[in-house]
C-alpha positions in Angstrom: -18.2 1.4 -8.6 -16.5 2.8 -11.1 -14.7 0.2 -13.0 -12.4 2.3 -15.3 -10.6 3.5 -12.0 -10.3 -0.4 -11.4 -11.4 0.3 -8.2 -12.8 -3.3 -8.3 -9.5 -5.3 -8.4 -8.3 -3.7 -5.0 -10.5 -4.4 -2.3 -9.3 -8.4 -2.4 -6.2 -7.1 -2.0 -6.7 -6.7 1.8 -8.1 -10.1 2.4 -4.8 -11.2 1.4 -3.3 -8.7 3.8 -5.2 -10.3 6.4 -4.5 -13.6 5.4 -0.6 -13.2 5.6 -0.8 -11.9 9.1 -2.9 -14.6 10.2 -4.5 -18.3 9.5 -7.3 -20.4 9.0 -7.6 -24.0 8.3 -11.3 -25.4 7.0 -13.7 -24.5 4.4 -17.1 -22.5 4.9 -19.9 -25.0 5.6 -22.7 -21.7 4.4 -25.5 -21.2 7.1 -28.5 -18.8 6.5 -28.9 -15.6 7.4 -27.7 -14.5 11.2 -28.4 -11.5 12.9 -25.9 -8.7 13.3 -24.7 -8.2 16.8 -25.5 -4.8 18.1 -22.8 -1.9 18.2 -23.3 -1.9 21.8 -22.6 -5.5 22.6 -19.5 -5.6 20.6 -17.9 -2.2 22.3 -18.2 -3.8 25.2 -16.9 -7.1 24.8 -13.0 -7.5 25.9 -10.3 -8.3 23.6 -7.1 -9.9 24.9 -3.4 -8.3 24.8 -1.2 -9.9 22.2 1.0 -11.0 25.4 -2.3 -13.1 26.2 -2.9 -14.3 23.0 0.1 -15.2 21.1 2.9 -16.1 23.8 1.0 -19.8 23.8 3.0 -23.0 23.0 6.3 -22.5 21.2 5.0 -19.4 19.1 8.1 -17.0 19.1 6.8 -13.6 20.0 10.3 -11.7 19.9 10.1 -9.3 17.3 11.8 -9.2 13.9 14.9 -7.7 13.9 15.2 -5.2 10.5 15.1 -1.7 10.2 11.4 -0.9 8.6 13.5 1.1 5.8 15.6 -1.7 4.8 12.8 -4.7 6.0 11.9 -6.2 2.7 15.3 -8.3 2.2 13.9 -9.2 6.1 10.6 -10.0 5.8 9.9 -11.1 2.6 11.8 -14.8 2.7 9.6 -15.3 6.2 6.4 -13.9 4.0 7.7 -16.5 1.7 7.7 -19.5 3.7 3.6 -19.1 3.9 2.8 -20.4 0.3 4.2 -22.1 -2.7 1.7 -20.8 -4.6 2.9 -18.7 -7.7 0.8 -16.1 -7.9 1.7 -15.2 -4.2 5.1 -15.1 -4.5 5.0 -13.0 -7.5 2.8 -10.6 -4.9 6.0 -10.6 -2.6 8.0 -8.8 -5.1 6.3 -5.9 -4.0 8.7 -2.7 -2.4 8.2 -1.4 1.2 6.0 -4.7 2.4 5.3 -3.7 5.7 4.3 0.0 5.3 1.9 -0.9 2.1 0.3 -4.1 4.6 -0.3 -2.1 7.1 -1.8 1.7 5.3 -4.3 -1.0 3.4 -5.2 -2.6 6.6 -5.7 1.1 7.9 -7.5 1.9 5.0 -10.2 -1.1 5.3 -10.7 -0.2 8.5 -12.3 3.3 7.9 -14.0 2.1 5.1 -12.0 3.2 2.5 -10.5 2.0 -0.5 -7.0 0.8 -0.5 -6.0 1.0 -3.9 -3.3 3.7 -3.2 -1.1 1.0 -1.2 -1.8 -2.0 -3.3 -0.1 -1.3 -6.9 0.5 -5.3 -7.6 -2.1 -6.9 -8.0 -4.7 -7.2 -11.2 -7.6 -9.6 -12.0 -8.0 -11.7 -15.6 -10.9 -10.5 -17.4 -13.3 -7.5 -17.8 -16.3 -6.3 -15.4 -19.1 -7.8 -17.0 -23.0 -6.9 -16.9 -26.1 -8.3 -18.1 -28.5 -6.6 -19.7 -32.5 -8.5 -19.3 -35.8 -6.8 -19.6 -35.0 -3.2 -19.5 -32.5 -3.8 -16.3 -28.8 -4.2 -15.9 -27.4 -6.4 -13.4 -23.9 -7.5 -12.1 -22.9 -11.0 -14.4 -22.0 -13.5 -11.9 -19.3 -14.7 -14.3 -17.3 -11.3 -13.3 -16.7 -13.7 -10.0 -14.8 -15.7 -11.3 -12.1 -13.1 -11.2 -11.4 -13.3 -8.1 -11.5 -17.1 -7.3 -7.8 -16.8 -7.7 -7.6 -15.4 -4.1 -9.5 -18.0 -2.5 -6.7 -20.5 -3.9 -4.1 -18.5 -2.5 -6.0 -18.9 0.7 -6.1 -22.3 1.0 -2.3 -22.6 0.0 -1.2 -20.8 3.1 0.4 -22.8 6.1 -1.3 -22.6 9.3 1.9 -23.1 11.3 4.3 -20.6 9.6 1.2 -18.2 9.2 0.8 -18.7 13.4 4.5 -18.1 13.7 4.7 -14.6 11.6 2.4 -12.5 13.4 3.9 -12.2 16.8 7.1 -11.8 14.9 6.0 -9.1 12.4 3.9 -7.2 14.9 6.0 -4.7 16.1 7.3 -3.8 12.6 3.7 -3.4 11.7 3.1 -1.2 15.2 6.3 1.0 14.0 4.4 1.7 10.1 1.4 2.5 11.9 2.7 4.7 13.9 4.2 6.6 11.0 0.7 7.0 9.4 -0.2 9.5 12.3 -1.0 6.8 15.5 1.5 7.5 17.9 -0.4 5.6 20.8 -3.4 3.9 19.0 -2.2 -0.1 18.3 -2.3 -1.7 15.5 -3.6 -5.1 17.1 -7.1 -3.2 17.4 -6.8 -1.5 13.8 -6.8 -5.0 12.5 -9.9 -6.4 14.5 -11.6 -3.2 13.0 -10.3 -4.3 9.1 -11.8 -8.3 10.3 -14.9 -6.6 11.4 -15.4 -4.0 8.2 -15.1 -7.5 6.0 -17.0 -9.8 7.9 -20.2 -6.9 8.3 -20.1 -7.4 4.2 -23.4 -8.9 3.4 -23.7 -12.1 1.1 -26.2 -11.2 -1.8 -28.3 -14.1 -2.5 -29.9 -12.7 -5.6 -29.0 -10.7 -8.9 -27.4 -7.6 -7.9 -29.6 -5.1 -10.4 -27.2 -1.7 -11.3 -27.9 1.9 -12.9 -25.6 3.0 -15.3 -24.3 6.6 -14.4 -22.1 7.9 -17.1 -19.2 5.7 -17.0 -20.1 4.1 -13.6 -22.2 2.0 -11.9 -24.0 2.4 -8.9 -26.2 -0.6 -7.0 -30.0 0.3 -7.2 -30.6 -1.5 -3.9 -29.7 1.7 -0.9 -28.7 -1.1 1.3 -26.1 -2.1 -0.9 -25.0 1.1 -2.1 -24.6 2.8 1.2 -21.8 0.1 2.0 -18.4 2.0 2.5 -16.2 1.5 -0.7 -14.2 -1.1 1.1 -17.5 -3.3 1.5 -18.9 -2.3 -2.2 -15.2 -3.7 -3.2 -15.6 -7.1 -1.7 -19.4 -7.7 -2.9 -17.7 -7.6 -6.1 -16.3 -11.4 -5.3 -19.5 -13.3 -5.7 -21.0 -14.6 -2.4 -19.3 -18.3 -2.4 -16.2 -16.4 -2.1 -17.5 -14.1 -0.1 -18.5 -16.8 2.0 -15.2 -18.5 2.1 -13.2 -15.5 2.7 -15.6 -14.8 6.1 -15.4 -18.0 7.4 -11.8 -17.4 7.1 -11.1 -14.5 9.0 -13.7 -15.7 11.5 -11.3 -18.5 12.5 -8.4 -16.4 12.3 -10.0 -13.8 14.7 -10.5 -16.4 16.8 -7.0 -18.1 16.9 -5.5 -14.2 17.8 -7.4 -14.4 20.9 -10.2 -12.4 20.0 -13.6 -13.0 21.4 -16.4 -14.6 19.5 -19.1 -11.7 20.8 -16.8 -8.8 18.5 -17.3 -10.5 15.5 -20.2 -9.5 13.5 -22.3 -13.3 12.8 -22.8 -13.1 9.0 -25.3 -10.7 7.2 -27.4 -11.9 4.6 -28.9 -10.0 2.1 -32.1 -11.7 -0.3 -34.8 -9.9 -2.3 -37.1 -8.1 -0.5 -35.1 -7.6 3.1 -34.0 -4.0 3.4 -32.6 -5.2 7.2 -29.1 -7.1 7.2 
């Protein structure tokens, strides 16, 4: 958790990956702690083709026309049509979309950090701790960096975000291939990014840090031995953890995917060492 690398400001970045491939449309209504379902279980439980789940109603699933060199001038006035917000469209001004979208989405997927692919965006403010009896721990007001992407969230259209997918997908298919996938599909790359997110535990309490040089590490094992994708997104606080969940929850959901390959939400309080 190194924050001079500002590893920290990266990890949202997917969520808003996510969030321009698919949609959600209600706020988190928080529940206590639910159990994990077990690796087992979700192996086994079917997902559906895109041809299944996205050829419904009048969604257009013909693919974008663009060469993936040249797609930007393409694909960024449909991105476009998804928010108003500022602060997204600034985002869109970003070169090579589609092959940055989907190496992050790649990324989050394994675990890993995606900081190489997402060069645009940066939060206000510094990492701040708190220092109280001999003990450091994470300051809650650091959160508030990140509430920006929650906004951004609840700006997006749930119709033109339902449109873009099926339209974008095979552009997405064709940079994933690139990365060294010639037969592996992207679909199931980004139920395995939704999963790596939602498996991030809310923290409840204090999160209490050891300084290491110029880093800090999470005293808690639990929380430390989260890949650096999940260590990323604790860094939001837990009501925008919270939200963002919910959120991909729902979109999960509207993609066709079934309810039994979603991880239920992982809470973490003082004294549980079991999520």
């Amino acid at each position: 958790m190194d924050e001079s690398k500002k590893v920290l400001r990266t990890g949202i970045l997917i969520l808003v990956v996510l969030a321009i491939v698919f949609v959600v449309y209600y706020f988190f209504i928080y529940k206590k702690a639910k159990e994990q379902i077990p690796a087992d279980e979700l192996a086994k439980s079917r997902t559906l083709s895109p041809q299944e789940t996205l050829s419904k109603g009048e969604i257009d699933v013909s693919g974008v026309a663009a060469d993936l060199d040249k797609s930007d001038d393409v694909v960024r006035p449909l991105v476009s049509k998804l928010s108003s917000h500022p602060t997204f469209v600034l985002w869109l001004g970003s070169k090579d979309l589609i092959r940055k979208f989907t190496a992050a989405i790649d990324n989050i997927a394994n675990g890993q950090s995606p900081r190489p692919q997402i060069d645009f965006f940066n939060t206000q403010g510094k990492f701040k701790v708190i220092a109280k009896r001999g003990q450091t721990y994470l300051d809650p007001a650091s959160y508030e960096r990140y509430n920006i992407i929650a906004d951004i969230f609840n700006s997006l259209s749930v119709t033109e975000c339902a449109k873009l997918y099926p339209q974008l997908r095979p552009l997405f298919q064709q940079a994933y291939r690139e990365l060294g996938y010639p037969k592996e599909d992207f679909h199931q790359i980004l139920l395995r990014a939704i999963v790596e997110v939602l498996r991030t535990p809310v923290v409840e309490d204090k999160i209490l840090l050891e300084k290491k040089v110029t880093t800090y590490i999470i005293t808690e094992p639990g929380l430390e031995a989260l890949s650096p994708a999940q260590k990323h997104i604790l860094r939001m606080g837990p009501e925008n953890i919270q939200l963002i969940q919910a959120r991909l929850r729902e979109l999960a959901l509207a993609l066709g995917f079934a309810e039994s390959q979603l991880p239920k939400q992982r809470v973490y309080s003082p004294g549980m060492r079991q999520f």
